[in-house]
C-alpha angles and dihedrals in degrees: 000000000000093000152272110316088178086119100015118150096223122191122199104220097171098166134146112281086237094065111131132269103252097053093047095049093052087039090057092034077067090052133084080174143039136193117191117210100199117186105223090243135103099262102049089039096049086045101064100076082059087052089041088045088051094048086052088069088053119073118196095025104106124206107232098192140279116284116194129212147181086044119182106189094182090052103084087216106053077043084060106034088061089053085052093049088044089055098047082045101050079042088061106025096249132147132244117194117205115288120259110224121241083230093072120119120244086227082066101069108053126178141144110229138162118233114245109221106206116210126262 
């Protein structure tokens, strides 16, 4: 268990894997945590030593897991491209959490959050 959220300030990032650097690294420096949502395809897959590289030059902020989404279980390479997630994440003891399939419904997921604006 990672902790009691009861009163968590939780920020929403969802950006491309391929954002740069310097935003990243000032995005994860505002996290204890960090949730992952991984599409199961090559170039989310192939992008997250880059993200794990970036949290290594962040101490204090702790990886939570990977969480994929957007699964097709009848589609052989989304089928492949989660094996592949499972092994970088065994390799670096991190968790996935159980995919969430691309059928669900939005009405599923449900949160009240406050935009960040970054600054120009």
């Amino acid at each position: 268990m990672l902790g009691d959220f009861t009163n968590a300030d939780i920020r929403l990032i969802d950006t491309a894997p391929e954002v740069d650097a310097s935003r990243a690294l000032s995005y994860l420096r505002e996290a204890d945590y960090i949730l992952v949502p991984v599409k199961p395809e090559a170039g989310s897959v192939l992008a997250l030593p880059i993200l794990m590289d970036w949290l290594d030059q962040v101490p204090g902020t702790r990886l939570m897991g990977f969480l994929p989404t957007m699964y097709h279980r009848s589609r052989a390479d989304s089928r492949t491209w989660l094996q592949e997630l499972h092994a970088l994440a065994c390799d670096r003891g991190v968790r996935v959490f159980p995919p969430i399939s691309n059928l669900a419904s939005p009405g599923c997921v449900q949160a009240r959050f406050t935009p960040i604006r970054g600054s120009s």
